[in-house]
Residue frames as a rotation matrix with the C-alpha (Angstrom) as fourth column:
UNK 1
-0.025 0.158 0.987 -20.46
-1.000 0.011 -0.027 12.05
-0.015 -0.987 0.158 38.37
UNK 2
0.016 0.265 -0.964 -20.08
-0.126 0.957 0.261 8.61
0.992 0.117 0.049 39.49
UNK 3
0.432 -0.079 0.898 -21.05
-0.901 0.006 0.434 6.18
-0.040 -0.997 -0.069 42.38
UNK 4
-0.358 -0.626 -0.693 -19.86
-0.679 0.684 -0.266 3.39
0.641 0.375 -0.670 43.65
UNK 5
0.407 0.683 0.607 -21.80
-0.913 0.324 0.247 0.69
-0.028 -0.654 0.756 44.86
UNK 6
-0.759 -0.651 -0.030 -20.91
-0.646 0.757 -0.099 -3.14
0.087 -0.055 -0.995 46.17
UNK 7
0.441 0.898 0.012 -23.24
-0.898 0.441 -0.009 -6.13
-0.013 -0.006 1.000 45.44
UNK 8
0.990 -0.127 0.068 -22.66
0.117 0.984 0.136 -9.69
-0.084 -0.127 0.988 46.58
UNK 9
0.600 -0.760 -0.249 -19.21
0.075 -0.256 0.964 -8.37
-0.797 -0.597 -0.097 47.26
UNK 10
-0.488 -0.351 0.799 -18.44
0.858 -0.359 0.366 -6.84
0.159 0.865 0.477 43.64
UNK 11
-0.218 -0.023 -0.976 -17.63
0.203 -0.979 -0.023 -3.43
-0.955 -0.203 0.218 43.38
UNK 12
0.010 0.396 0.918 -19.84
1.000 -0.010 -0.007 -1.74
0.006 0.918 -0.396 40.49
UNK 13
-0.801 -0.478 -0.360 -19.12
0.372 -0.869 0.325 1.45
-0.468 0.126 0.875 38.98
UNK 14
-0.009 0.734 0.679 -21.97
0.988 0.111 -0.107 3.43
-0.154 0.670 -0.727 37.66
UNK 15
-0.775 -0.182 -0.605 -22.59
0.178 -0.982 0.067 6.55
-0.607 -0.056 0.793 35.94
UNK 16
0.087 0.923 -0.374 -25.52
-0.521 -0.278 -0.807 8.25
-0.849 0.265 0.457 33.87
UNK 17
0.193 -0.214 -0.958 -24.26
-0.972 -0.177 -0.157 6.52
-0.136 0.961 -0.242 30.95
UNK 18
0.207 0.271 -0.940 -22.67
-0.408 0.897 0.169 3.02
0.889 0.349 0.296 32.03
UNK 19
0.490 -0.218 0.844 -22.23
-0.870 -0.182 0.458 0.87
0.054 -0.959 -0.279 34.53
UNK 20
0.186 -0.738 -0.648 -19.22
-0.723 0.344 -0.599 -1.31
0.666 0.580 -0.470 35.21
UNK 21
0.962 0.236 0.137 -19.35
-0.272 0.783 0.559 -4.45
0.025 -0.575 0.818 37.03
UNK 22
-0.271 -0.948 0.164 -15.29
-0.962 0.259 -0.088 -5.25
0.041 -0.182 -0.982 38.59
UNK 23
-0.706 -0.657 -0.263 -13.93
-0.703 0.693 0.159 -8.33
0.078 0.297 -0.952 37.70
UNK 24
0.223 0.974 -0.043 -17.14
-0.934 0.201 -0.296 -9.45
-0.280 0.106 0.954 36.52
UNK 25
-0.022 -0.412 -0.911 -15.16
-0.612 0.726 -0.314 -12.81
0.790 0.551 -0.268 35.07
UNK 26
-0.947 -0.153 0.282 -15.25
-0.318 0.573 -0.756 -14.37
-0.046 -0.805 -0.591 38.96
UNK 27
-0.361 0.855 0.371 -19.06
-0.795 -0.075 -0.601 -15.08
-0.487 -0.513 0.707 38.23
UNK 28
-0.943 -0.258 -0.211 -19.61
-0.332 0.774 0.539 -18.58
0.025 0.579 -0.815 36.95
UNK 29
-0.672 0.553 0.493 -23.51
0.517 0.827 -0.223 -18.67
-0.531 0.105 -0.841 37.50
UNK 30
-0.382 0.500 0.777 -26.25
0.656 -0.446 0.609 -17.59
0.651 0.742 -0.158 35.30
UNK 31
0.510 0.796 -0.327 -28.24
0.566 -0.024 0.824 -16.99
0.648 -0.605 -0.462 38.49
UNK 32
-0.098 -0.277 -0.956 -25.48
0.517 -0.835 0.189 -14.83
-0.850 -0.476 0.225 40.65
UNK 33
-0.566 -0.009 0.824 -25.38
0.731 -0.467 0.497 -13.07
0.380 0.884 0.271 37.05
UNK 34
-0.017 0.959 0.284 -29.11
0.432 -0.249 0.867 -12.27
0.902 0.138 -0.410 37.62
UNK 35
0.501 0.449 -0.739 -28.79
0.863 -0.201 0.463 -11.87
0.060 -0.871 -0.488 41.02
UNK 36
-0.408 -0.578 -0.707 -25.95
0.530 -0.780 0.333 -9.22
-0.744 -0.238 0.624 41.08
UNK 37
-0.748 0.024 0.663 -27.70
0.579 -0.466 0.669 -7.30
0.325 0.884 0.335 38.13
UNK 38
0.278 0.902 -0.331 -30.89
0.704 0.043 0.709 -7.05
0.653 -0.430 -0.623 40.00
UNK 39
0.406 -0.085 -0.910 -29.43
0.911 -0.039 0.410 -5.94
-0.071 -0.996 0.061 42.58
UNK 40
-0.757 -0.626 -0.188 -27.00
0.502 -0.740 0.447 -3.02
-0.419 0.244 0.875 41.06
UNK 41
-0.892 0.183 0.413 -30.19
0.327 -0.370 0.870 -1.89
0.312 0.911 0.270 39.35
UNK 42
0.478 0.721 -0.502 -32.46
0.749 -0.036 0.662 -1.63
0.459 -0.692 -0.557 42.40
UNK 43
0.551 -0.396 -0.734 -29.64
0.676 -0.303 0.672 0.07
-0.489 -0.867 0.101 44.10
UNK 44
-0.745 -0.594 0.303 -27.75
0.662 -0.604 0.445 2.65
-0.081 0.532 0.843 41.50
UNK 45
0.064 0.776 -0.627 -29.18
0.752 -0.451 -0.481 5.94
-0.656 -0.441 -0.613 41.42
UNK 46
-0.391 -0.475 -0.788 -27.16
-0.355 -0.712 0.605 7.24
-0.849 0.517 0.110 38.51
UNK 47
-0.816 -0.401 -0.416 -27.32
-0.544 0.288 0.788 4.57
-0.196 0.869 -0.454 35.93
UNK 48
-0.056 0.970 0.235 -30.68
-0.217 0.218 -0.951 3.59
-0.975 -0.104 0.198 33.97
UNK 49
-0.860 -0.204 -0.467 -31.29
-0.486 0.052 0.873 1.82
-0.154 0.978 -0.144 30.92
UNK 50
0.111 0.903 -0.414 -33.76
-0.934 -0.048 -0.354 0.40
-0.340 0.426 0.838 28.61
UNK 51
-0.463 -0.520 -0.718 -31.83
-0.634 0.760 -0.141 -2.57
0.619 0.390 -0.682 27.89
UNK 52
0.411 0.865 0.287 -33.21
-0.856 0.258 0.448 -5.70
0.314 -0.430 0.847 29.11
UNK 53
0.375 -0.588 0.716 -31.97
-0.672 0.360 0.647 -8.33
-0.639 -0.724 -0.260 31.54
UNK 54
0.510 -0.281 0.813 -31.28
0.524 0.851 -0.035 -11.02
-0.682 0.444 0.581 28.70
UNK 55
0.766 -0.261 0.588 -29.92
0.047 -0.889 -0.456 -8.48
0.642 0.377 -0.668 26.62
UNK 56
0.401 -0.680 0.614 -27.25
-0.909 -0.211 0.359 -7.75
-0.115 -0.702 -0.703 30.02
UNK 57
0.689 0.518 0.507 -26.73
-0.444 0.854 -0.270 -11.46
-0.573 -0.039 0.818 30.26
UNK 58
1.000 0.017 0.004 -25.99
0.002 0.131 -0.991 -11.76
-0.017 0.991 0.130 26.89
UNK 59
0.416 -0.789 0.452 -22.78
-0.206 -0.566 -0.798 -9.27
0.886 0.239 -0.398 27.03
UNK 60
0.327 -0.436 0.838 -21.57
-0.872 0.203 0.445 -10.76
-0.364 -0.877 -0.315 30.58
UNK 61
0.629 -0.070 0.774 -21.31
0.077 0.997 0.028 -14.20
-0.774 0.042 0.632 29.22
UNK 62
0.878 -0.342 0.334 -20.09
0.303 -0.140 -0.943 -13.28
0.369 0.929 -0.019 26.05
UNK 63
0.235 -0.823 0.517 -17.26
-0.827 -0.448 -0.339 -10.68
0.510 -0.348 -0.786 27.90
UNK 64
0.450 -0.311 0.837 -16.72
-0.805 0.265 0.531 -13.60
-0.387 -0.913 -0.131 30.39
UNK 65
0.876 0.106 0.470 -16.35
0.228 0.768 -0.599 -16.34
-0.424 0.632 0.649 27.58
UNK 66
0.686 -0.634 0.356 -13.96
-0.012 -0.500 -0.866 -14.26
0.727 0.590 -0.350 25.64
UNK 67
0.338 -0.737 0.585 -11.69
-0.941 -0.254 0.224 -13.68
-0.017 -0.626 -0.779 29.33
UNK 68
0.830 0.223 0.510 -11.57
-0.274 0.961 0.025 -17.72
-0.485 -0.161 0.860 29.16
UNK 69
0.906 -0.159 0.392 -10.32
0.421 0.252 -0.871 -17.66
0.040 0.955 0.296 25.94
UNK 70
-0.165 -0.867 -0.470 -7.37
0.551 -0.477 0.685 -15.02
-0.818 -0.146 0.557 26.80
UNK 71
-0.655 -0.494 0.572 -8.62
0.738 -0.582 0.341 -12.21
0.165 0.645 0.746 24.36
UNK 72
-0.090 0.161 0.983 -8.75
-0.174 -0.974 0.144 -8.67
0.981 -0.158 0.116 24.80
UNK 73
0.394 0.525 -0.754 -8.57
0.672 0.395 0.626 -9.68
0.627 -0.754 -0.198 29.13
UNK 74
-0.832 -0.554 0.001 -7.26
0.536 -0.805 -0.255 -6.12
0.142 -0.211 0.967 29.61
UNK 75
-0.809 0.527 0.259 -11.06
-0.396 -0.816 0.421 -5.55
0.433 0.238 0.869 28.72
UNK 76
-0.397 0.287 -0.872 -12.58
0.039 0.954 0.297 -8.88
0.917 0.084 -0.390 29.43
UNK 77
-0.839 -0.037 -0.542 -11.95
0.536 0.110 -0.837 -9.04
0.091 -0.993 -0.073 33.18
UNK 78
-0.590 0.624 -0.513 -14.70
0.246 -0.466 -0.850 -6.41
-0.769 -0.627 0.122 33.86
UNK 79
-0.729 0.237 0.642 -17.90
0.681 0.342 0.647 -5.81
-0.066 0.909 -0.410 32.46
UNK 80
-0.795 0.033 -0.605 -18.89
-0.003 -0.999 -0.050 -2.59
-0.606 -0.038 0.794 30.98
UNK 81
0.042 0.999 0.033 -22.95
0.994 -0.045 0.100 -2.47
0.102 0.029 -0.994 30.34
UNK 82
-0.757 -0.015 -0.653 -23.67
0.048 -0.998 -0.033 0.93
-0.652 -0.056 0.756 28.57
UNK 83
0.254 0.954 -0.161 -27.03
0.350 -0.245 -0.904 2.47
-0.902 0.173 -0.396 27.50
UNK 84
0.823 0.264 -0.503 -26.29
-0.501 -0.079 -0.862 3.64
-0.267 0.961 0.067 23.86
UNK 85
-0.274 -0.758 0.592 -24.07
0.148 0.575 0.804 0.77
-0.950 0.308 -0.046 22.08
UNK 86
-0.440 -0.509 -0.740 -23.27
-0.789 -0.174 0.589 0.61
-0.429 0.843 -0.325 18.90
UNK 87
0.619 0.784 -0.045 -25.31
-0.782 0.610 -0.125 -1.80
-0.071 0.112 0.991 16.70
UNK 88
0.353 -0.265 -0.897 -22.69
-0.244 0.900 -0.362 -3.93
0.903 0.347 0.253 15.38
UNK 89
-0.711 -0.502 0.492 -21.48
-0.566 -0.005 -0.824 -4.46
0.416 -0.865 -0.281 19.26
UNK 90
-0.302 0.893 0.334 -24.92
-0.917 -0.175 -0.360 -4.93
-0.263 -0.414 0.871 20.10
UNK 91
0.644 0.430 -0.633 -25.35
-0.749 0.524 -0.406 -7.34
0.157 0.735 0.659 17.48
UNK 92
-0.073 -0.886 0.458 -22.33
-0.699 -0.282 -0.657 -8.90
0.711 -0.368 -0.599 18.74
UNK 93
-0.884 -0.134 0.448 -23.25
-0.467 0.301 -0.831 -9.74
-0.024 -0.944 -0.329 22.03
UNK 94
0.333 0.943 0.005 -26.96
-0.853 0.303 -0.424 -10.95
-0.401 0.136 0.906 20.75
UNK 95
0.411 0.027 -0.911 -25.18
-0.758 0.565 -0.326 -13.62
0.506 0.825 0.253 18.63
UNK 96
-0.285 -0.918 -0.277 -22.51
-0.401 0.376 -0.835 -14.94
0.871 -0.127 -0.475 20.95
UNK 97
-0.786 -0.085 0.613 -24.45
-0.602 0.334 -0.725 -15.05
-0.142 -0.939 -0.314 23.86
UNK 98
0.273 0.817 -0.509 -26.99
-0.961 0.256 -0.104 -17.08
0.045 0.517 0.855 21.65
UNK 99
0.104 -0.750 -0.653 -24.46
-0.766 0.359 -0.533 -19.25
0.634 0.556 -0.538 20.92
UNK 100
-0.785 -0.523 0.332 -23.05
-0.488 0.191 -0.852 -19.78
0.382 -0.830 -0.405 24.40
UNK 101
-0.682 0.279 0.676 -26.32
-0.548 0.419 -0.724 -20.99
-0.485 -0.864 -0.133 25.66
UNK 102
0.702 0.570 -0.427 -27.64
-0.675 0.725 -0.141 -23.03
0.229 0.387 0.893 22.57
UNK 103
0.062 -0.803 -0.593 -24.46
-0.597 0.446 -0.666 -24.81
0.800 0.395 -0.452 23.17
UNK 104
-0.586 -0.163 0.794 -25.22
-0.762 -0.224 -0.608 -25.02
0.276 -0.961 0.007 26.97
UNK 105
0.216 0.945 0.245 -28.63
-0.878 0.298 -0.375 -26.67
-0.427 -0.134 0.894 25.99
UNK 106
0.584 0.081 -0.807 -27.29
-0.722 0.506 -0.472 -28.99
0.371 0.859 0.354 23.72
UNK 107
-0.455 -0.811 -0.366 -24.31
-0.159 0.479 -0.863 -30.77
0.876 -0.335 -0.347 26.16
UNK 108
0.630 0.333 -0.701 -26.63
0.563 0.425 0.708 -30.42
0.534 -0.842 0.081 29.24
UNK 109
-0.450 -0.883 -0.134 -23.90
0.800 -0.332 -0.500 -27.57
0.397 -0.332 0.856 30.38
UNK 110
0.732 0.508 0.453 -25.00
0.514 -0.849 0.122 -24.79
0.447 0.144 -0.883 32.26
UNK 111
0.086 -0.979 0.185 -22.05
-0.091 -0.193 -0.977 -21.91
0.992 0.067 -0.106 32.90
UNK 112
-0.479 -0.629 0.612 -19.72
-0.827 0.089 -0.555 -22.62
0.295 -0.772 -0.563 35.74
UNK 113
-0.582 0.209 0.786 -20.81
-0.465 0.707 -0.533 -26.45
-0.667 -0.676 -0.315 35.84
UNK 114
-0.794 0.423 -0.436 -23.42
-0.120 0.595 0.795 -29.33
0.595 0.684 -0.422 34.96
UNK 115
-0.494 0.688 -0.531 -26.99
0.868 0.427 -0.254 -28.86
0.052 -0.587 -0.808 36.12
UNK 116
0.464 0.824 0.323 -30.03
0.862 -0.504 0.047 -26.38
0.202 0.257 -0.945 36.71
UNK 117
-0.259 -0.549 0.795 -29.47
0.558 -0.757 -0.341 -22.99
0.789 0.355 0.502 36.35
């Protein structure tokens, strides 16, 4: 079973298992991040995890970083937040999106721009 819900005018796919955020690569702030997570997770009735917003975050930047770049943006473009990952995936997206925002701190960058998150 799946629904489909629309937040801040992205269309999010969700099912007991994951839930998939269309063309999740058009979001360039930390804060619509947050906000459109928030939101899909107040409002989905299917899809529930244990996973924690920095932890979501993480694997959006990371998937959105990576669409920049031009690899894997068959997979990139949308972002596909699921409740049992794999560790080394997991592990993965903990490092990179470390990365991405010690790098952020360090230049004074925050994504999509220069200034407060």
């Amino acid at each position: 079973m799946k629904e489909i819900i629309n937040i801040q005018g992205f269309e999010i796919h969700c099912s007991k298992t994951d839930m998939n955020i269309i063309n999740s690569y058009k979001v360039k702030t930390l804060k619509q991040m947050k906000n459109i997570l928030i939101g899909a997770l107040n409002t989905t009735i299917l899809y529930k995890t244990k996973r924690s917003m920095t932890s979501l975050i993480d694997e959006w930047i990371t998937h959105n970083l990576l669409f920049k770049l031009n690899l894997f943006r068959k997979h990139t473009k949308d972002c596909n937040f699921e409740s049992n990952q794999k560790i080394h995936i997991k592990f993965s997206y903990f490092i990179l999106g470390k990365i991405i925002k010690i790098k952020w701190y360090i230049t004074g960058e925050v994504y999509g721009g220069r200034g407060k998150k």
